[in-house]
C-alpha positions as CSV (number, residue, x, y, z in Angstrom):
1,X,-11.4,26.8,18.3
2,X,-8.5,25.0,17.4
3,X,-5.3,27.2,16.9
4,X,-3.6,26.1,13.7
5,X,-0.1,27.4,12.9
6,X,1.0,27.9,8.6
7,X,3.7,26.4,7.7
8,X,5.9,28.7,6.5
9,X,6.0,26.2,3.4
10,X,2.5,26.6,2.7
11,X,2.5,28.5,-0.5
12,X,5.9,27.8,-1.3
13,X,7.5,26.0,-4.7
14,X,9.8,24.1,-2.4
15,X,6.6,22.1,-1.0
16,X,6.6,20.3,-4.3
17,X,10.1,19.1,-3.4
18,X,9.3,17.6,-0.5
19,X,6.3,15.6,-1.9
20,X,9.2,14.4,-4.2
21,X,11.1,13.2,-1.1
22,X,7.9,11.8,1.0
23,X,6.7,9.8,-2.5
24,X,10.4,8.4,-3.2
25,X,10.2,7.2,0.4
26,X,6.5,5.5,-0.1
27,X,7.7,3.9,-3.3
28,X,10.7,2.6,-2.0
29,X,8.6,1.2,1.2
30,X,6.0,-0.8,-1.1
31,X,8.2,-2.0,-3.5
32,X,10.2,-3.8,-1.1
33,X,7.0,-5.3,0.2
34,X,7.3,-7.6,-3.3
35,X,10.8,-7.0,-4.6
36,X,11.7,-10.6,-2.6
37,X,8.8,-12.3,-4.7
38,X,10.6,-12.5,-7.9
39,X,14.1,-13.8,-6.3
40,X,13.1,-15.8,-3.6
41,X,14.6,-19.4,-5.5
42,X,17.4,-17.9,-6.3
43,X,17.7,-16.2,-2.4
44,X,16.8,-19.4,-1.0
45,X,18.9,-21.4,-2.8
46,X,22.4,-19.0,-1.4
47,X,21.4,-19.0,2.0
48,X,20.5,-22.8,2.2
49,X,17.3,-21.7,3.7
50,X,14.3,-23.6,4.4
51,X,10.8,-23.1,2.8
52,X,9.8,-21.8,6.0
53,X,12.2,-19.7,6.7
54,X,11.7,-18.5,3.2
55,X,7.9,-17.9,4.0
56,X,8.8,-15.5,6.6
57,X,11.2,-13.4,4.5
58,X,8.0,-12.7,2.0
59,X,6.0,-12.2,5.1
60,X,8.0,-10.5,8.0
61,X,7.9,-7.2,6.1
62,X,4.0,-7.1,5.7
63,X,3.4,-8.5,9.4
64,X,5.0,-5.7,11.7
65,X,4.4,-3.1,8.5
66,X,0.2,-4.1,9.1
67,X,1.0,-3.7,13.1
68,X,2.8,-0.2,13.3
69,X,0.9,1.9,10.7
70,X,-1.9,3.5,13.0
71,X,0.3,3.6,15.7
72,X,3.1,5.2,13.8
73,X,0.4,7.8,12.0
74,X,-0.4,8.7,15.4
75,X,2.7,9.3,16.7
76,X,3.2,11.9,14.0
77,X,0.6,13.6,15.5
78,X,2.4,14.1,18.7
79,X,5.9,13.5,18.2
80,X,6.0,15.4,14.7
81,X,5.6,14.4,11.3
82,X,9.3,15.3,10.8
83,X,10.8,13.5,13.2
84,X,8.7,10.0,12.7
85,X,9.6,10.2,8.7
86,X,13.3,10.6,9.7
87,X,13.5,8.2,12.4
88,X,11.3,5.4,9.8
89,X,13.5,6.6,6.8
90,X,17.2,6.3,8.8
91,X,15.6,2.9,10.0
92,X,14.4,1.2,7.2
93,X,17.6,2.9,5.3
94,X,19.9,0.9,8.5
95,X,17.1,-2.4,8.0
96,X,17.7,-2.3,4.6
97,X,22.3,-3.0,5.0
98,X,21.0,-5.9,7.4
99,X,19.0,-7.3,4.5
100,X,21.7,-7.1,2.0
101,X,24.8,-8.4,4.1
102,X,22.5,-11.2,5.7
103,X,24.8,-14.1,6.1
104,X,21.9,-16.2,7.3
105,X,18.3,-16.6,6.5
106,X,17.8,-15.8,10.1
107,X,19.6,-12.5,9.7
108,X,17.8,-11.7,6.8
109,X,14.1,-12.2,8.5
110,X,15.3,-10.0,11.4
111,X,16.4,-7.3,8.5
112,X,12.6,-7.7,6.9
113,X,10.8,-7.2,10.4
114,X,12.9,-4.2,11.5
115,X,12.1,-3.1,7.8
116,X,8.8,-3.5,7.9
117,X,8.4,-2.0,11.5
118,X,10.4,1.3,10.4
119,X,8.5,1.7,7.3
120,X,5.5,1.8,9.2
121,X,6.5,5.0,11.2
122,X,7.1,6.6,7.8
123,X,4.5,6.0,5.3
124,X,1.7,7.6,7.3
125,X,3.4,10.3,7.9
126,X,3.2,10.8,3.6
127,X,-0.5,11.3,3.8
128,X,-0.1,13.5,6.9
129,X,2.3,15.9,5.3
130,X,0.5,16.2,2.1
131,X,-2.7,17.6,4.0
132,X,-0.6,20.0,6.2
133,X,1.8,21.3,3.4
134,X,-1.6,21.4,0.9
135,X,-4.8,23.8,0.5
136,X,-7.4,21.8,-1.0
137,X,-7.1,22.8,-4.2
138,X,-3.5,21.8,-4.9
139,X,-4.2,18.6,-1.9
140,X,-6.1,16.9,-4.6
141,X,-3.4,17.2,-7.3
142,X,-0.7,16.5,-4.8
143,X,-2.6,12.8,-3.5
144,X,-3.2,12.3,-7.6
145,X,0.9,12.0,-7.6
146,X,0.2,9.7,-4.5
147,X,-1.8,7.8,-5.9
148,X,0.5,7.4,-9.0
149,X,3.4,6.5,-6.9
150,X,1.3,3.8,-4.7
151,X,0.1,2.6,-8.1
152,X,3.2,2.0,-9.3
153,X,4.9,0.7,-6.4
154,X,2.7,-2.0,-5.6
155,X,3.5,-3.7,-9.1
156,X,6.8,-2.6,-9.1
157,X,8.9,-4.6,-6.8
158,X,8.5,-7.9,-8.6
159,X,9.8,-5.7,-12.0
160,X,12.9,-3.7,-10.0
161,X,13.2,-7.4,-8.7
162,X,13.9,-9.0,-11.8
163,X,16.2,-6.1,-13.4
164,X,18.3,-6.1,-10.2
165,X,19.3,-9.5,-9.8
166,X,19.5,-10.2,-13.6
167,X,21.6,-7.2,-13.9
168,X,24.5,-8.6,-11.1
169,X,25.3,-5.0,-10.2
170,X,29.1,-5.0,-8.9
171,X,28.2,-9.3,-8.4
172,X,26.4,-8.7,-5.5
173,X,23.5,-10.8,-7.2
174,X,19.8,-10.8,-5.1
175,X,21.7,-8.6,-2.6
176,X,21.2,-5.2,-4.4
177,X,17.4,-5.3,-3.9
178,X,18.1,-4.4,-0.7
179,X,21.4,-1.9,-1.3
180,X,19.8,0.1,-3.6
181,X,17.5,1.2,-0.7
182,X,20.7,3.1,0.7
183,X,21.8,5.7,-1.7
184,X,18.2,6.4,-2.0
185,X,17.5,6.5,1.9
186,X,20.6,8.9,2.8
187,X,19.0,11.4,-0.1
188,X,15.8,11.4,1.1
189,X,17.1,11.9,4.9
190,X,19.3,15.4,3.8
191,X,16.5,16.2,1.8
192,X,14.3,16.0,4.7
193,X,16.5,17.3,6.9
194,X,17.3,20.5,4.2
195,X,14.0,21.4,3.5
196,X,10.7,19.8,5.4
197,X,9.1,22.1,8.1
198,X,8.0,20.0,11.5
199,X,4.8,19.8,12.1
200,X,2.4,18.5,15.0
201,X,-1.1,18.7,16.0
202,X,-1.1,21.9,18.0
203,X,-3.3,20.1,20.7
204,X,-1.5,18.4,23.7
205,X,-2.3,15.3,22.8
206,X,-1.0,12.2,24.6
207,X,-0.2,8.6,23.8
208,X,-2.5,5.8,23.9
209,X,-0.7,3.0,25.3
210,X,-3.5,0.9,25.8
211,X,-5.1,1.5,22.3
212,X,-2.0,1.0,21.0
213,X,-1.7,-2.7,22.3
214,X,-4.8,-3.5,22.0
215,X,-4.6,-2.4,18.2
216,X,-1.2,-4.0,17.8
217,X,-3.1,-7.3,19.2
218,X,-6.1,-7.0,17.0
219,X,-4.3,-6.4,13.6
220,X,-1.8,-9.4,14.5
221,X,-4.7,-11.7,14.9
222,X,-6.3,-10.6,11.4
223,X,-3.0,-10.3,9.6
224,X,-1.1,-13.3,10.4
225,X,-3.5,-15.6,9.7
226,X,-4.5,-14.0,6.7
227,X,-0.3,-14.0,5.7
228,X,0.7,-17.1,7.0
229,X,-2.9,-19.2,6.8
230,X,-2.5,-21.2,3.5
231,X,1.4,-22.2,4.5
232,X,0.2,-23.7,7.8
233,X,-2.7,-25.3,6.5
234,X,-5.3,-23.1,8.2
235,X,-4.3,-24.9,11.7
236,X,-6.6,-24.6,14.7
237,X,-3.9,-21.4,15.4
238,X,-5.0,-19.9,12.1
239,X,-8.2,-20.2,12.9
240,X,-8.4,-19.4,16.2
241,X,-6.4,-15.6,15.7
242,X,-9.0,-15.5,13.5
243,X,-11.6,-15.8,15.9
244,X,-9.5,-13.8,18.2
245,X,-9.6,-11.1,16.4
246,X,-13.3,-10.0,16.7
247,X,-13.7,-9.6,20.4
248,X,-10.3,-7.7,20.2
249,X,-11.8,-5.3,17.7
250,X,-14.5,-4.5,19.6
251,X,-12.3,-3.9,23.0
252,X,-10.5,-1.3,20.7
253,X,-13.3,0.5,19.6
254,X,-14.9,0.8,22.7
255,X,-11.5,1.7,24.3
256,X,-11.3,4.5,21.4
257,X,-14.4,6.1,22.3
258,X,-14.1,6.3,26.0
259,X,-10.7,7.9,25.5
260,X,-12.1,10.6,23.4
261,X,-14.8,11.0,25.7
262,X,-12.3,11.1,28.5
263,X,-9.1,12.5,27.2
264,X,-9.1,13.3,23.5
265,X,-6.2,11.3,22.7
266,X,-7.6,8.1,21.2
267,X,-5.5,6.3,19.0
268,X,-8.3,6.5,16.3
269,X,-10.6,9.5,16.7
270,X,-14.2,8.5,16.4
271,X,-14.7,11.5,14.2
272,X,-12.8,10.4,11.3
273,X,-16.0,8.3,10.9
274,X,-18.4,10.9,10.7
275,X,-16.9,11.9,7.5
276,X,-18.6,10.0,4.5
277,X,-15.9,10.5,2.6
278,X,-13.4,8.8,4.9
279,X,-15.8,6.1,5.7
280,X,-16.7,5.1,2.1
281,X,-13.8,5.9,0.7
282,X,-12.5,3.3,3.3
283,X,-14.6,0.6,2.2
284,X,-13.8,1.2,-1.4
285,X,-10.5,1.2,-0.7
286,X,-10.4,-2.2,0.7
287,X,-12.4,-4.0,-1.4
288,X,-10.4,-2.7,-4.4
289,X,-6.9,-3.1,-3.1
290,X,-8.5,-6.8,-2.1
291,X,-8.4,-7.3,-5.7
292,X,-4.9,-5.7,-7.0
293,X,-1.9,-7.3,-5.4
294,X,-3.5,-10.6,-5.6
295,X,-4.2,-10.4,-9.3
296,X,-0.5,-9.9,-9.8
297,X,0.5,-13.2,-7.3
298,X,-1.8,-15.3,-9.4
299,X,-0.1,-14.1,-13.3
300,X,3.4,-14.6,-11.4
301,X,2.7,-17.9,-10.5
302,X,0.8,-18.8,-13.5
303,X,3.6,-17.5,-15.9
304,X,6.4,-18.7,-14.5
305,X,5.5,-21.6,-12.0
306,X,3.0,-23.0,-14.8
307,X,4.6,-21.6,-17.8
308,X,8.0,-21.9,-17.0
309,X,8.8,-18.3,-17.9
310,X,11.6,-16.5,-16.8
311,X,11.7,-13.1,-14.5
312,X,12.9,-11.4,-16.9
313,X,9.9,-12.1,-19.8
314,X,7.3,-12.0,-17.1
315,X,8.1,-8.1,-16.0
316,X,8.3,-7.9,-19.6
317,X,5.0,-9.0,-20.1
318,X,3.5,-7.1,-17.0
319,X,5.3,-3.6,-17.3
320,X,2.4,-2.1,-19.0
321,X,0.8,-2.0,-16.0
322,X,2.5,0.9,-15.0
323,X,2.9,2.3,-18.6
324,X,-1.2,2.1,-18.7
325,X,-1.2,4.3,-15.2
326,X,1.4,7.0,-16.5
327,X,-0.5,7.3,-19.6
328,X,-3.7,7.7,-17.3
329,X,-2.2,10.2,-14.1
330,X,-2.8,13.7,-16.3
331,X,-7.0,12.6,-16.8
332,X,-6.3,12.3,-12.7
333,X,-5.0,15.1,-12.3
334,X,-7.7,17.2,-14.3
335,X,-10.6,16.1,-13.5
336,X,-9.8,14.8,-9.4
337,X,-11.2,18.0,-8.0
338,X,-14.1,18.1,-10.6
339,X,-15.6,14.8,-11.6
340,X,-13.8,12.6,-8.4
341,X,-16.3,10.3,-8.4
342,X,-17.2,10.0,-12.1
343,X,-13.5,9.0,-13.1
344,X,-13.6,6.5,-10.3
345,X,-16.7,4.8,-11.8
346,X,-14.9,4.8,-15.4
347,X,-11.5,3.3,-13.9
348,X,-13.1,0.6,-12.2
349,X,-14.7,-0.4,-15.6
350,X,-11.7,0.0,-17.2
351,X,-10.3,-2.5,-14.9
352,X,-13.0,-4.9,-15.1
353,X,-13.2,-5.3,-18.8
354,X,-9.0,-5.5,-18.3
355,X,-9.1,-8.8,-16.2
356,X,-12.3,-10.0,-17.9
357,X,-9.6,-10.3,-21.0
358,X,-6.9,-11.4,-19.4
359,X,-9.3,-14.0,-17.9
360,X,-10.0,-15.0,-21.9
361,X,-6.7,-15.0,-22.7
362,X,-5.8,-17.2,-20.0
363,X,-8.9,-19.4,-21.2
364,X,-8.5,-19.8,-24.8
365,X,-5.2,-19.1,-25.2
366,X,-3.8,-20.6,-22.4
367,X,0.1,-21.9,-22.5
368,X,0.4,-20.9,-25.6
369,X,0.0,-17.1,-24.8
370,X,2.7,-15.1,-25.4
371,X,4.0,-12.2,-23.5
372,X,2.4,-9.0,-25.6
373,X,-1.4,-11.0,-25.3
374,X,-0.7,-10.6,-21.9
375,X,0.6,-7.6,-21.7
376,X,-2.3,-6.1,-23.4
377,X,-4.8,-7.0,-21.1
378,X,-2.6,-6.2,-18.3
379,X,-2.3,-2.7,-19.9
380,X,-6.1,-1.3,-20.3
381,X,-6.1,-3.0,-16.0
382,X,-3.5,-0.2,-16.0
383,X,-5.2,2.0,-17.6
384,X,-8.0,1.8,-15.5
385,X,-6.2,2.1,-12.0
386,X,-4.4,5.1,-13.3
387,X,-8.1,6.8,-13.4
388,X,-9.2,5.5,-10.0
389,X,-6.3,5.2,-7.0
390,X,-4.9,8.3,-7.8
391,X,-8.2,10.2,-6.8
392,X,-9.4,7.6,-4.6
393,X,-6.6,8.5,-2.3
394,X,-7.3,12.1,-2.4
395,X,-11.0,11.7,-1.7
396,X,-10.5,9.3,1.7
397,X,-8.6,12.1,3.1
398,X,-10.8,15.0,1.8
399,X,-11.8,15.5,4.9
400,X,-9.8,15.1,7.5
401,X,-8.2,18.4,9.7
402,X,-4.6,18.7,10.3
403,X,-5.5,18.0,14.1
404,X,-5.7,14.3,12.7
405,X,-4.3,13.9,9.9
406,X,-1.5,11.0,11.1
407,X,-4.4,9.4,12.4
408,X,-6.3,9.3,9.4
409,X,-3.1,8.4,7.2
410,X,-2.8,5.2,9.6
411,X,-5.9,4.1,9.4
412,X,-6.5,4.5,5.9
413,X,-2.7,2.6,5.0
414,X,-3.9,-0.1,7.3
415,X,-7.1,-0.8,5.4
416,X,-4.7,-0.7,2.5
417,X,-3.1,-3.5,3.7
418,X,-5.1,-5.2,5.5
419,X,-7.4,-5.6,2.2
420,X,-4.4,-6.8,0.0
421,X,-3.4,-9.4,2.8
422,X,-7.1,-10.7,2.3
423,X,-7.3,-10.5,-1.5
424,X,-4.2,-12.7,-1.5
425,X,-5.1,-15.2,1.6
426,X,-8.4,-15.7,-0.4
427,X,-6.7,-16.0,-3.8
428,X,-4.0,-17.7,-2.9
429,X,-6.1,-20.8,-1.4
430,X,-7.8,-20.8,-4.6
431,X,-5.5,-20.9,-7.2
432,X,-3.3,-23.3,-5.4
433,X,-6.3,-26.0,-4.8
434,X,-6.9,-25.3,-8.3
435,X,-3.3,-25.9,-9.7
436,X,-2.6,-29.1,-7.4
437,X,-1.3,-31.9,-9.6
438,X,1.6,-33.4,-11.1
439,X,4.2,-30.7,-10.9
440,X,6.1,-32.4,-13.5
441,X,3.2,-33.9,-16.0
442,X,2.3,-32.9,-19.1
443,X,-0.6,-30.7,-18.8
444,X,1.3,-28.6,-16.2
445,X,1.2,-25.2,-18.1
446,X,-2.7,-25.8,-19.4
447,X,-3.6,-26.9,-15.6
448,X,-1.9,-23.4,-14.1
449,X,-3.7,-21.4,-16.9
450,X,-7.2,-22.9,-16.1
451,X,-6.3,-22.1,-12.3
452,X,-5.3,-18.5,-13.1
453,X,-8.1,-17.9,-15.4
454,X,-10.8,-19.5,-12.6
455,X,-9.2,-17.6,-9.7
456,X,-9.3,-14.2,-11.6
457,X,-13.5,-14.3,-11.2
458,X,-12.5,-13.4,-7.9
459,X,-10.3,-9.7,-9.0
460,X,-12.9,-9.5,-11.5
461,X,-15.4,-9.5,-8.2
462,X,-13.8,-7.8,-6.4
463,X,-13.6,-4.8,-9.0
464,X,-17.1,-4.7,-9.7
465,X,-18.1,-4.7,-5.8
466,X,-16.1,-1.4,-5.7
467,X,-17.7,-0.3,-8.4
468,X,-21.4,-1.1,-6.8
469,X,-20.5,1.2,-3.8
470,X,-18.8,4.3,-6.1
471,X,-22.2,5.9,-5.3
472,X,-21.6,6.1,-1.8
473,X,-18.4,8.5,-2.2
474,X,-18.6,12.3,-3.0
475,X,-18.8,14.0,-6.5
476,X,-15.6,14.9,-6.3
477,X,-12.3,15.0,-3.9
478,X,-13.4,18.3,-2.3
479,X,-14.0,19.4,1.6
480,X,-17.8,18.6,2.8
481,X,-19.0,22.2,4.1
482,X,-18.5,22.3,7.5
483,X,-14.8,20.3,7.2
484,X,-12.1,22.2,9.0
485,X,-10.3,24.9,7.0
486,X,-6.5,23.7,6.3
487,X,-3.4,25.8,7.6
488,X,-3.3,27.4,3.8
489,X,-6.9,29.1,4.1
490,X,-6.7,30.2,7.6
491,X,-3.2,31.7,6.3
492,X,-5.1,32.9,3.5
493,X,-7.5,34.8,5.3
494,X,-5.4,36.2,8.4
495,X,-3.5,37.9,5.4
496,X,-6.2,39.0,3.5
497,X,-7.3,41.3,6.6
498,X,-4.2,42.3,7.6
């Protein structure tokens, strides 16, 4: 039997402190992914950069962010889960001065990669340290904050966007999206540093060179197609990654299972998939994330593209997405270890009937719609996520031992991503085949509404798929009997008969 070592932490006040510091450093991550959205023009426009160049500042950060994440879960495993979130937090912190003192676009896009690369050898490590540091019990209420903070963060950036460069803080304009990463990065570091206990799988386990480049080469072939498709006019290199990208998969998983057979230290542990809740909740998960970021893209672009609104009035108008989520967290939090599966079921209704409005609004109303009919809408979608991520993100991991727990966190990011970089391929094709016309005509705004309000069907689908396959998850976000006991119950116990 595995040996597996309590963290001193375990049962300690000061754990709570450190999910503090992990969650500030997820947020911080995710909004950046979209805090570039909302000022690209204007970003554009001072570096004299051109529209491709601008292309890969939006998608730099997502590409190598998509690449690292298993591989940097797993290296938490057997480097520590300390020592990865330092070295990804003192990175991305370092990335994030390149960003702002960029001189060129060039610079800049070498800032968002190196970003995006370090940020991947942190967030896992979130996940992992909430199932070390957590019994079961608290785990759940401690991934409902999670799933709070991923909530928010992934509607966020366009918002923190807007309020930054508006606000000119000391006239450094579009720049202090990217310096406000630094005061925030050097307190998460001390804190870190202060007051997280390391903490490895107590296994020797070793890397996976092969599985990781075979991975890296798998997810680059899904991802940058997916990211880059609809800017290159899904070329025959588009398509062909594309292609590329199935037989590559299959290397990996084959690979994966002969080095657990062989070794024991696969990149991705074939067991992780003999745990329903890891598996469904997987599949869930990338449906429904398929559905979020790209809902957001389309109302940006419809609002202000179509609309002509500016930053400013449209996170105005779609700030009650993370009011409706706040108001929602303390139902999470009660019932996330009861009735899991239940509130999931409820959330994902709430969502639907959310966009089914906004899709109204966007069809009768149209350009005429002013910011609180669409914030209203945008607030029971709110509403509804704050019932089902939160828990959804607590019952993925349910299962999953300590042993593996960077593994899991990897794999379950990347399906994260790798579902909102397909919601927004998909949805992005869409909307701008259906809002192709005179940019300058008359009917501009009515056009981009009819786009927006078409192209939601798709969210809307994508909700109610998730919804189909809520059975498939467990009752609630508890262990499956026979799951491995965590660190706190084996401490529990060696104490109890003592």
């Amino acid at each position: 039997m595995t040996e597996v070592h309590t963290p001193p932490m375990a049962r300690s006040g000061k754990r709570w402190v450190v999910l503090g510091v992990v969650l500030l450093a997820l947020f911080m991550d995710l909004a950046d992914a979209t805090i570039v959205n909302i000022v690209l023009p204007r970003l554009q426009s001072s570096l004299g950069a051109e529209y491709s160049a601008a292309q890969w500042i939006l998608a730099g950060y997502s590409l190598t962010f998509a690449l690292a994440l298993i591989t940097g879960g797993r290296l938490g495993d057997i480097l520590g889960r300390k020592r990865m979130f330092l070295i990804g937090m003192a990175g991305f912190t370092v990335a994030s001065v390149v960003c702002g003192a960029a001189p060129t676009a060039e610079v800049l896009i070498a800032g968002r990669l190196a970003q995006g690369l370090t940020a991947a050898l942190m967030v896992p490590q979130v996940m992992s340290i909430i199932i070390v540091l957590f019994d079961h019990k608290d785990r759940a209420k401690a991934f409902v904050f999670y799933g709070i903070t991923l909530s928010l963060a992934n509607v966020s950036g366009p918002l923190l966007g807007a309020v930054l460069a508006e606000a000119d803080i000391f006239g450094l304009g579009w720049r202090a999206i990217f310096y406000v990463n630094v005061p925030l990065g050097a307190l998460a570091i001390a804190l870190a540093l202060w007051l997280m206990p390391e903490n490895r799988a107590t296994d020797p386990l070793r890397l996976d060179p092969i599985g990781i480049v075979l991975v890296s080469l798998a997810m680059f072939a899904l991802m940058f197609p997916l990211i880059q498709g609809r800017e290159r006019g899904w070329d025959a290199l588009s398509l062909g990654l594309l292609v590329a990208s199935v037989p590559l998969m299959i290397l990996f998983v084959l690979h994966q299972r002969n080095r657990d057979r062989t070794t024991g230290s696969a990149l991705v542990p074939p067991s992780l998939f003999t745990h329903r809740s890891f598996t469904a909740g997987a599949v869930v998960m990338f449906v429904l994330f398929s559905g979020l970021a790209s809902l957001f893209l389309v109302l940006t672009y419809n609002l202000q593209l179509g609309q002509g609104w500016t930053p400013m009035l449209t996170a105005v108008a779609v700030v009650s997405w993370p009011v409706g989520i706040t108001l929602m967290s303390g139902v999470a939090q009660a019932y996330a270890t009861t009735h899991g599966r239940r509130v999931i079921g409820m959330g994902l209704v709430v969502m639907l009937l959310g966009v089914l409005a906004l899709i109204g609004v966007l069809s009768v109303i149209g350009p005429a719609a002013t910011w609180w009919q669409v914030a209203l809408p945008v607030l029971v979608t709110g509403l509804g996520m704050g019932m089902c991520v939160p828990i959804l993100a607590s019952v993925v991991l349910a299962d999953v031992g300590e042993e593996n727990a960077g593994a899991g966190s990897g794999v379950a990011n990347a399906v994260m991503q790798l579902g909102t970089a397909m919601g927004v391929a998909v949805v992005g094709v869409l909307f701008f085949w259906l809002a192709t016309g005179d940019p300058a005509g008359p009917n501009r705004g009515e056009a981009f509404s009819d786009a927006a309000a078409t192209t939601l069907w798709y969210n809307a689908g994508a909700f109610l798929i998730a919804l189909i396959l809520v059975p498939l998850l467990p009752r609630a976000a508890q262990p499956e009997p026979g799951a491995p006991p965590t660190a706190e119950e084996i401490g529990d116990s060696a104490s109890a008969h003592s």
